[in-house]
Backbone as JSON Lines, residues from 0, in Angstrom:
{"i":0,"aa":"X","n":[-8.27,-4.6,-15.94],"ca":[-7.44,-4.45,-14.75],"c":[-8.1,-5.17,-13.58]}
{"i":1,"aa":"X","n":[-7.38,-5.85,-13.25],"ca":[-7.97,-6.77,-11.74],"c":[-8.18,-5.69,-10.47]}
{"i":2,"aa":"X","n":[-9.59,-5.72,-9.75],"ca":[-9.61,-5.3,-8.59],"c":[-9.49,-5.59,-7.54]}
{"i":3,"aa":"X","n":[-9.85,-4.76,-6.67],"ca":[-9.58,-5.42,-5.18],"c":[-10.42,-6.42,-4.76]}
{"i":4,"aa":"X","n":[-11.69,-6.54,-4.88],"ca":[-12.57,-7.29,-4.93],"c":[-11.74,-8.74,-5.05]}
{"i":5,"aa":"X","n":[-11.66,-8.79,-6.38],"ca":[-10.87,-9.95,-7.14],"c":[-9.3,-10.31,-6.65]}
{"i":6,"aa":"X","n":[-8.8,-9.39,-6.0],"ca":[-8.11,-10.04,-5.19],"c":[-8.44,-10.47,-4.02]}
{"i":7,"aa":"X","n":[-9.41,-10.51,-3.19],"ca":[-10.06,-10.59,-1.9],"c":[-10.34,-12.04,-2.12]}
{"i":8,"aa":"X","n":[-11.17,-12.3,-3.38],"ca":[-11.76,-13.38,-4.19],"c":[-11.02,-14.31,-4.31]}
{"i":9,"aa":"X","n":[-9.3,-14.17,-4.83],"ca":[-8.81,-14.98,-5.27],"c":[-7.79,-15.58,-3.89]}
{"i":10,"aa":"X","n":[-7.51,-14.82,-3.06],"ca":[-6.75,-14.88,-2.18],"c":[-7.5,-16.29,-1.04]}
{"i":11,"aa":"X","n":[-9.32,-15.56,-0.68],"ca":[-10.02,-16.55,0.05],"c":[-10.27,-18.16,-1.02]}
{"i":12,"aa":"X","n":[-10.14,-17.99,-2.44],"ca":[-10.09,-19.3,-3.0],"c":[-9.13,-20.2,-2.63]}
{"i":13,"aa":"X","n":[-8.18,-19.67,-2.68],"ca":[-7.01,-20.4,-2.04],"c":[-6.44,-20.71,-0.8]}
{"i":14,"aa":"X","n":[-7.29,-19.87,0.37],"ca":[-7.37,-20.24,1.66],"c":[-5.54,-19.77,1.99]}
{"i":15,"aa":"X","n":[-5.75,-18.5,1.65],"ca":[-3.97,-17.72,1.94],"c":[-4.56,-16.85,2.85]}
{"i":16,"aa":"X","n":[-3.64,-16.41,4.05],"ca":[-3.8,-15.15,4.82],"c":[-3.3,-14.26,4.07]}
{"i":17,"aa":"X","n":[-3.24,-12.95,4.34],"ca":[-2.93,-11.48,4.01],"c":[-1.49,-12.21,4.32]}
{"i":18,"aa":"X","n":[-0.71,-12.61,5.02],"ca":[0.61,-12.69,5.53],"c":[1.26,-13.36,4.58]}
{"i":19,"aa":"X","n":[0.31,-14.58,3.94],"ca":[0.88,-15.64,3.11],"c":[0.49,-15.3,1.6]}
{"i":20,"aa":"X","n":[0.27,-14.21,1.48],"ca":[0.1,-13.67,-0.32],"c":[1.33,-12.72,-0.27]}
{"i":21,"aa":"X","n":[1.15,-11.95,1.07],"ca":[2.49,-11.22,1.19],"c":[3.62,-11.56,1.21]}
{"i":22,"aa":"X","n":[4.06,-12.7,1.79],"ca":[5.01,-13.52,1.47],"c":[5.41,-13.73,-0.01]}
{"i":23,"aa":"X","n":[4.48,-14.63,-0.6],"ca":[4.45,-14.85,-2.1],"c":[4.59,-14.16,-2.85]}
{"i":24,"aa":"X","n":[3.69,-12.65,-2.61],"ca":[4.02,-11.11,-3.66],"c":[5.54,-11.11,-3.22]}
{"i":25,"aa":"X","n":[6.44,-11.28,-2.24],"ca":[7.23,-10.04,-1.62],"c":[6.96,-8.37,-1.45]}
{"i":26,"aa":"X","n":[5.96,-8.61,-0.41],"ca":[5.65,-7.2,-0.45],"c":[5.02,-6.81,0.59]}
{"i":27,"aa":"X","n":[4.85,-5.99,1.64],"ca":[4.24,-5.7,3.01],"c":[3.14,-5.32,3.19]}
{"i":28,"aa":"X","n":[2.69,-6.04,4.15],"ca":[1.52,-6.77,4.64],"c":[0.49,-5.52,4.56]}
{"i":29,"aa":"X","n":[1.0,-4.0,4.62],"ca":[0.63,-2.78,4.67],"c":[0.11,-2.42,3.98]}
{"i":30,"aa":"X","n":[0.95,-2.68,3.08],"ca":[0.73,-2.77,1.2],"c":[-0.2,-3.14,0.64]}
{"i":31,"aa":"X","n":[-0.77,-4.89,1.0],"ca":[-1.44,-5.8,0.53],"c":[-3.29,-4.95,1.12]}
{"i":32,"aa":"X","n":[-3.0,-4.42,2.75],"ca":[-4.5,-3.7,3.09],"c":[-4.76,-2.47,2.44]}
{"i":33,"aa":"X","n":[-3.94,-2.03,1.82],"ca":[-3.78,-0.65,1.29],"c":[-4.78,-0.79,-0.23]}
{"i":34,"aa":"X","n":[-4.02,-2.41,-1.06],"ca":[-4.62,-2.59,-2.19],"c":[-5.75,-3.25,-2.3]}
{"i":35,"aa":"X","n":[-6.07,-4.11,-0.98],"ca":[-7.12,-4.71,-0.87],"c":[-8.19,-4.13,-0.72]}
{"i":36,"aa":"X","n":[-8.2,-2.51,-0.3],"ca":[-9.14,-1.9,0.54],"c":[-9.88,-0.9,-1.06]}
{"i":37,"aa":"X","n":[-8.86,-1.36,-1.83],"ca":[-9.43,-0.17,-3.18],"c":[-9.79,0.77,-2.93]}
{"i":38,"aa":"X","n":[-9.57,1.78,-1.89],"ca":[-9.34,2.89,-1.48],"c":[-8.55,4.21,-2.36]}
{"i":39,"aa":"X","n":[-7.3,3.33,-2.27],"ca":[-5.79,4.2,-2.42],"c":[-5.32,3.47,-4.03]}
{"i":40,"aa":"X","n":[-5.25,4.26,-4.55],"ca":[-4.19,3.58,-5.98],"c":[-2.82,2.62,-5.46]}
{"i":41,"aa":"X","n":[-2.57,2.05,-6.34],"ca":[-1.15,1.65,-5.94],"c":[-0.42,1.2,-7.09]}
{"i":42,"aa":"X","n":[0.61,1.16,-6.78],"ca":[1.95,1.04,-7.63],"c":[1.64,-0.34,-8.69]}
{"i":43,"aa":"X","n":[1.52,0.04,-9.97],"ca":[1.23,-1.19,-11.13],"c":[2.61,-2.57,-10.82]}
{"i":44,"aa":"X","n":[3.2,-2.19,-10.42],"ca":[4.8,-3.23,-9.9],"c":[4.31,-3.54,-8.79]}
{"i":45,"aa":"X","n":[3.59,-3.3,-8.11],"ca":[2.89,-4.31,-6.73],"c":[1.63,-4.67,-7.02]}
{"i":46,"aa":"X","n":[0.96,-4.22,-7.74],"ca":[-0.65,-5.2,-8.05],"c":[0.06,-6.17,-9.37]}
{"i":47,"aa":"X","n":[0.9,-5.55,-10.23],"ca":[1.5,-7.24,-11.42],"c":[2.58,-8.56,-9.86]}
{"i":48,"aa":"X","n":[2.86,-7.8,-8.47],"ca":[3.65,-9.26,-8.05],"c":[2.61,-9.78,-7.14]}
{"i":49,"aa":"X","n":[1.25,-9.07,-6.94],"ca":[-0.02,-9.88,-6.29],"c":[-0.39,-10.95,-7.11]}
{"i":50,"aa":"X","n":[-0.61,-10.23,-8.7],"ca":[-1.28,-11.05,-10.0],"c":[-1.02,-12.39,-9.48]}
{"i":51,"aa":"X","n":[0.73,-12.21,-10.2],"ca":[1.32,-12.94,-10.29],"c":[1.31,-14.22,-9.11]}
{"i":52,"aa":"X","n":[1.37,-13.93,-8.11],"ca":[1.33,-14.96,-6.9],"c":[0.17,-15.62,-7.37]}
{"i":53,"aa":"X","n":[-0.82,-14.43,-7.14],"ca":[-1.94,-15.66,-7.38],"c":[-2.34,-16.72,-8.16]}
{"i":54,"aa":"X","n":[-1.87,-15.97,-9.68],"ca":[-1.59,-16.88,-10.83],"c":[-0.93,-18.02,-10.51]}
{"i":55,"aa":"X","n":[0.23,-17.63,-10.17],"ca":[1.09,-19.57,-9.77],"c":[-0.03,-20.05,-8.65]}
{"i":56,"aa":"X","n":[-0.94,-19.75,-8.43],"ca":[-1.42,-20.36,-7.49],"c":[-2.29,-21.06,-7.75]}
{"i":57,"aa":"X","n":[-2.54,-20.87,-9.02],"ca":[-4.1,-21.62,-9.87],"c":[-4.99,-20.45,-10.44]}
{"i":58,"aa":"X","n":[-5.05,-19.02,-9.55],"ca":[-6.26,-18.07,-9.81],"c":[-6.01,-17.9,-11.2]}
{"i":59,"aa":"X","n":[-7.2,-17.85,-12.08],"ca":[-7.87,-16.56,-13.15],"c":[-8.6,-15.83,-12.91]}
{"i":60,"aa":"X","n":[-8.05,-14.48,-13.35],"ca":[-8.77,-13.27,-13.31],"c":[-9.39,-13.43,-14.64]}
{"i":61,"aa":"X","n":[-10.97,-13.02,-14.44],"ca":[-12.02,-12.96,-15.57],"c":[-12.25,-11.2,-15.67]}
{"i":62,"aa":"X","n":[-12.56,-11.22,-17.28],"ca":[-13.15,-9.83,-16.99],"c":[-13.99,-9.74,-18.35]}
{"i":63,"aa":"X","n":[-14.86,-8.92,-17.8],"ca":[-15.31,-9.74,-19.91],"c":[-16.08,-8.14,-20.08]}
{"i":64,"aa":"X","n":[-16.84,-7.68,-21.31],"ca":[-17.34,-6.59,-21.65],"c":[-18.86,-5.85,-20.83]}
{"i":65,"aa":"X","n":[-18.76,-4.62,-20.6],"ca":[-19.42,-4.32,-19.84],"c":[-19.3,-4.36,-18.27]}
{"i":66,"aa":"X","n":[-18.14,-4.25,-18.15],"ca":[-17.72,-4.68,-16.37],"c":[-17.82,-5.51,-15.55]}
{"i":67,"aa":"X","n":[-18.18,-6.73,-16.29],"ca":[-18.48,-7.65,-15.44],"c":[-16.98,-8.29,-14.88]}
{"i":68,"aa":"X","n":[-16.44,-9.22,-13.96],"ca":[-15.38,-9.42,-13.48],"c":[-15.72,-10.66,-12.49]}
{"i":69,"aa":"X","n":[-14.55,-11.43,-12.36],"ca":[-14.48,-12.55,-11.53],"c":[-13.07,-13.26,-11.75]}
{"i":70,"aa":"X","n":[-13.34,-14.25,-10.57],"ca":[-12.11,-15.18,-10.49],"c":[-12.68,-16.65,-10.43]}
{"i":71,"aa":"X","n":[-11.51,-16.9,-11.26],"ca":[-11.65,-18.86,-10.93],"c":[-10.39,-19.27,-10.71]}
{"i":72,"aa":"X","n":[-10.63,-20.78,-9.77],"ca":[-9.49,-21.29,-9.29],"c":[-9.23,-22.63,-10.18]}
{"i":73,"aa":"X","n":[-8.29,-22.99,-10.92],"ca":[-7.85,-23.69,-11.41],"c":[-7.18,-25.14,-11.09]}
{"i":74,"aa":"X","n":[-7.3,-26.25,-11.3],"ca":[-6.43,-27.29,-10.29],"c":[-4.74,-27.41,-10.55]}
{"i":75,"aa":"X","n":[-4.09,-27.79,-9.72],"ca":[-2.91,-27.93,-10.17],"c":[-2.46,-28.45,-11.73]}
{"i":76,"aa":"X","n":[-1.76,-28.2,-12.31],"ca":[-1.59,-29.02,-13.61],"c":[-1.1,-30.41,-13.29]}
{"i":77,"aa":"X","n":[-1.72,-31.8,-13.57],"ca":[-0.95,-33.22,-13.85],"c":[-2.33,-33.53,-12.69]}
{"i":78,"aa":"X","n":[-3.3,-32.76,-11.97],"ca":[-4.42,-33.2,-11.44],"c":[-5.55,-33.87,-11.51]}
């Protein structure tokens, strides 16, 4: 499962504001500090339309055995 961390990660790879992932998720800006802050649980249908943004965006989420976790940014495809 991707964390907040890793969204923090993937969001500054791509040089997006909180406003402009929110945009892309469709989803409020409220929302996005709520999940970013890994505080508060949130709704699996709003962390899969964060994924997702980020994914079209180039991000991979890494996660491999023993907890380790990360992101990489990918180049456009035909780059």
């Amino acid at each position: 499962m991707v964390n907040a961390a890793q969204i923090k990660a993937a969001r500054a790879l791509l040089g997006w504001s909180q406003d402009e992932l929110c945009e892309r998720a469709d989803i409020h800006r409220r929302t996005l500090t709520t999940l970013e802050s890994g505080k508060v649980p949130t709704y699996d249908v709003t962390v899969n339309r964060v994924i997702a943004a980020l994914q079209r965006g180039g991000i991979q989420f890494l996660e491999h055995e023993g907890g380790a976790y990360g992101v990489l940014i990918r180049p456009p495809a035909g780059s």
